[in-house]
N, C-alpha and C positions, 0 to 999 in steps of 0.2 A: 504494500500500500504506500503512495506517495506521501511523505510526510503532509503536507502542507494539502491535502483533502480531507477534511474532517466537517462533514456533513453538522452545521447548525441548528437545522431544522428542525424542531420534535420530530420524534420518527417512532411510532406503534407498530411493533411487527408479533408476528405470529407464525406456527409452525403447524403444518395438514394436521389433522388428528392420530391420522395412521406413520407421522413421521418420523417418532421413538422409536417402533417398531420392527421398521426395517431391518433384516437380517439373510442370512444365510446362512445353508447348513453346509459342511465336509465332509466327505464322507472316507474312511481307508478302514477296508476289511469291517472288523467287528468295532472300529471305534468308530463316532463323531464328534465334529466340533459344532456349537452355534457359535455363530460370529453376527453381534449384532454392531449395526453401523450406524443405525438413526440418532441413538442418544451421543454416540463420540462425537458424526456430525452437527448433531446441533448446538452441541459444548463447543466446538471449534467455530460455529456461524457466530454463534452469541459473545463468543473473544473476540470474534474480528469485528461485527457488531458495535460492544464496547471503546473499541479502539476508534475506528470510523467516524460515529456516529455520538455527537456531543451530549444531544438529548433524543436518546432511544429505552422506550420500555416494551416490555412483553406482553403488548398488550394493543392488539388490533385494534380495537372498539374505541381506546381512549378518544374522548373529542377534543380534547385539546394536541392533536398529533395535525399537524398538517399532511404529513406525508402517512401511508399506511404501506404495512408491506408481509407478502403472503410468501411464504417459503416452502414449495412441497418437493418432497424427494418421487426422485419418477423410477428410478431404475436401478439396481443393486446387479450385477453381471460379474460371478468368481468362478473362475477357472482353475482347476488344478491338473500338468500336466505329470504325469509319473513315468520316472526312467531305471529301469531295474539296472543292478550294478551285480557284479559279482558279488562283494559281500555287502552291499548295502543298497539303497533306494535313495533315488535324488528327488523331490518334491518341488515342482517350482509354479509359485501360484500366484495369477495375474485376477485384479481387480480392478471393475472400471463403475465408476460410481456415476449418477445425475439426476438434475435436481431442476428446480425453476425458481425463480425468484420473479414477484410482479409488484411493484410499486408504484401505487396510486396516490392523486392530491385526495385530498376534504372535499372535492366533489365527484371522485369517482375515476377521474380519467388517468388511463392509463401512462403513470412518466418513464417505468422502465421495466423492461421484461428482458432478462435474463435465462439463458439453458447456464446452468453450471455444472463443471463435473472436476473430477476428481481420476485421476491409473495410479496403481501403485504393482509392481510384480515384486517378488522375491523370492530365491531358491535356497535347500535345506538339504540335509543329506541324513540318513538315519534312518530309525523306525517310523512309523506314524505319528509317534507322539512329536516326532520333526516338523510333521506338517500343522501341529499348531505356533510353531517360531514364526515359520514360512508365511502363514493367514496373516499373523500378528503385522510380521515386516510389513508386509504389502498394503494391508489395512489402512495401517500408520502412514506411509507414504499417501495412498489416495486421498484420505480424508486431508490431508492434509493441503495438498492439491485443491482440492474441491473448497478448501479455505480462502487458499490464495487466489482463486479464479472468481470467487465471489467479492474477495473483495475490488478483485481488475474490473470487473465485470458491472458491478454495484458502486461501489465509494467511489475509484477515482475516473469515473464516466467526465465529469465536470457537469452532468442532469441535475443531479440532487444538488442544492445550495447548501 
């Protein structure tokens, strides 16, 4: 985020209902993982958020917010490729995350509609229990992507005042 874009405007935002949600499962042999993405993502939206954004609350409806702003995650896409080894297994797993972001004034019209997303890949080598490192790595990468792309995308547009 560009130092010197720090949105003044009240700002009320909000996240879909089903947006903590989001996740995915892994699956190797008799083990799984759930990897849930929604709640990381919207800890990392709500930090960058903070940052951004002078006077922002969590809270769509406020009427004293000039600007309002809908954040819903669309897509959660994990990949895990598996490469058998002589004595071990290599695990290497690609995540591609996306989202939308639509910011409207106090009369409804639309000021900024964003896709945001988020790749992270990572490889592991080992048992299965490897391929929760592997999720992890990768997770952390996209989400965190999908931060910084919200805030290219969102804050320093030069739209929002």
């Amino acid at each position: 985020m560009m130092a010197n874009r720090i949105v003044q405007t009240p700002t009320g935002y909000s996240f879909s209902s089903d947006f903590r949600d989001k996740g995915h499962v892994f699956e190797c042999g008799a083990y799984s993982y759930k990897s849930n993405f929604g709640q990381p993502i919207a800890d990392t939206i709500k930090k960058t958020i903070n940052v951004g954004f002078a006077h922002a609350s969590e809270e769509a409806s406020n009427i004293n917010s000039a600007y309002k702003m809908r954040i819903d995650m669309e897509d959660v896409d994990a990949q895990v490729s598996v490469m058998p080894g002589f004595w071990s297994v290599t695990y290497t797993v690609h995540v591609d995350l996306s989202g939308k972001v639509d910011v409207t004034d106090s009369t409804g019209t639309s000021i900024v509609k964003a896709e945001i997303t988020g790749s992270g890949s990572a490889s592991a080598t080992g048992n299965c229990t490897m391929l929760t490192k592997a999720v992890q790595t990768a997770s952390e990468k996209a989400i965190k992507k999908m931060g910084s792309d919200f805030a290219f995308k969102v804050i320093d547009t030069n739209v929002l005042k």
